[in-house]
C-alpha positions as CSV (number, residue, x, y, z in Angstrom):
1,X,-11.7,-5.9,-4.6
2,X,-11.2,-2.2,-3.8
3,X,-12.7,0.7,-5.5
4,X,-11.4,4.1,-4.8
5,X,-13.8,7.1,-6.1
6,X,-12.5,10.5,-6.1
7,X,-15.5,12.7,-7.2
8,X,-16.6,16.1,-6.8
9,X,-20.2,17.0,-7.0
10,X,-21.6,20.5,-6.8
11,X,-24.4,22.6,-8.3
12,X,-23.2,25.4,-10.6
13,X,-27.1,26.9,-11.1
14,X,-28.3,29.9,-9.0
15,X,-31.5,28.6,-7.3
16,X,-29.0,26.3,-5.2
17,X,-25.9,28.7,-4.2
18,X,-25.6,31.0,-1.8
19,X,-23.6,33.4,-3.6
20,X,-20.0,31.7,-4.5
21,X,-20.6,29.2,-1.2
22,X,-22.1,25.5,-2.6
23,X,-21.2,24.7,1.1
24,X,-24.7,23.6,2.5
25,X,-25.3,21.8,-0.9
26,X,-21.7,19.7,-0.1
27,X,-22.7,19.4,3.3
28,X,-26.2,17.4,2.4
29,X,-23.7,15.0,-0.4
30,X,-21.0,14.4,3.2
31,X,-24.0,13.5,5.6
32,X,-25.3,11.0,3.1
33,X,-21.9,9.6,2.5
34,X,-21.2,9.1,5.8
35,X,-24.5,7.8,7.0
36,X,-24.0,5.3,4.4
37,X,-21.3,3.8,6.5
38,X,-18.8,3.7,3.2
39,X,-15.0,4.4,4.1
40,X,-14.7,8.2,3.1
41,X,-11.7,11.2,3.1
42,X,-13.2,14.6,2.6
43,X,-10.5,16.9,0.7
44,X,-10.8,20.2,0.1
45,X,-11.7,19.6,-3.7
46,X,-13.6,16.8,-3.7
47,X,-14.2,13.6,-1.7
48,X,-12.8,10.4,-1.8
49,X,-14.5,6.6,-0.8
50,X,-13.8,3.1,-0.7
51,X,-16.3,0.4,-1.8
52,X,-16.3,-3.5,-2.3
53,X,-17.9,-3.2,-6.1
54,X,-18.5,-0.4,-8.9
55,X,-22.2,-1.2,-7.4
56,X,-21.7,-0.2,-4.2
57,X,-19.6,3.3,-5.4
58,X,-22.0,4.1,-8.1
59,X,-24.6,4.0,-5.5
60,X,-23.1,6.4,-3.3
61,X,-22.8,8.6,-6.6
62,X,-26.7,8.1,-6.7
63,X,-27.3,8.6,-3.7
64,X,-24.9,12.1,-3.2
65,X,-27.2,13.3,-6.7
66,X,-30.6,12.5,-5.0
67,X,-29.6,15.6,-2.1
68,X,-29.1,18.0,-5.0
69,X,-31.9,16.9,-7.5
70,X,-33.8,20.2,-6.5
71,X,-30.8,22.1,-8.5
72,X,-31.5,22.9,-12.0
73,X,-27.9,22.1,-13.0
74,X,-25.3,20.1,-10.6
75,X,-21.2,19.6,-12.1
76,X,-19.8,16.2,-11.0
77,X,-16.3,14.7,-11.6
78,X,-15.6,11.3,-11.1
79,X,-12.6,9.5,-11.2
80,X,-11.5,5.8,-10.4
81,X,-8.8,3.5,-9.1
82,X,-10.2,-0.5,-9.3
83,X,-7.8,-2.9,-7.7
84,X,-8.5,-6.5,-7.8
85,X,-6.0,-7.7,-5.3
86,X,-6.1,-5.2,-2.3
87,X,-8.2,-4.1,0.7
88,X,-7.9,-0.9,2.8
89,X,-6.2,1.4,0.5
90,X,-7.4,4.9,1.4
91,X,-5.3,4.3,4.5
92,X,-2.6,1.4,3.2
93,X,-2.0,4.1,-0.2
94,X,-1.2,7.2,1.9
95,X,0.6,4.6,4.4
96,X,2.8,3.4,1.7
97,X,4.0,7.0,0.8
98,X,4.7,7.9,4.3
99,X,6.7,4.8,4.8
100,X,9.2,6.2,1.6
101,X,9.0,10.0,2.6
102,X,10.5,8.6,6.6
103,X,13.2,6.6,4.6
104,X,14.4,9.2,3.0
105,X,14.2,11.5,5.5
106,X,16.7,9.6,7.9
107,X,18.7,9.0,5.0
């Protein structure tokens, strides 16, 4: 099974921003996504990772919270892509679009 998360998770109060930067708050949500060892694509509006389960990917959502619990009001978008069948598509996906754009290029 593949799950693919695409989320966004930011604090919109003032006791957690640095004027219009949430930059060091988005930083603390990367460094725990990536020590978590999770497959992960940072974008510039919002980050994407792979999991096995909805378990696993719900638990990076909990754990990205737990660095900005101190904020009195966080904003978080979550969207998901659950494949049954497939492995390895936050590379195969982007891969498989490639693969068509080359096509038609030498076409």
């Amino acid at each position: 099974m593949s799950i693919l998360l695409e989320f966004s998770m930011f604090p919109i109060s003032e006791n957690c921003r640095d004027g219009d930067s949430v930059s060091a708050q988005v930083s603390k949500v990367i460094d725990v996504i990536d020590r978590s060892g999770v497959s992960y694509q940072l974008t510039p509006m919002g980050t994407i990772i792979e999991t096995d389960t909805l378990k696993e990917a719900l638990a990076i959502i909990e754990l990205a919270y737990e660095q900005l619990k101190e904020c009195d009001r966080v904003y978080s978008s979550l969207k998901f892509d659950i494949r049954n069948s497939k492995q390895n598509r936050l590379k195969s996906k982007i891969a498989s679009v490639e693969k068509v754009l080359n096509r038609e290029v030498n076409h």
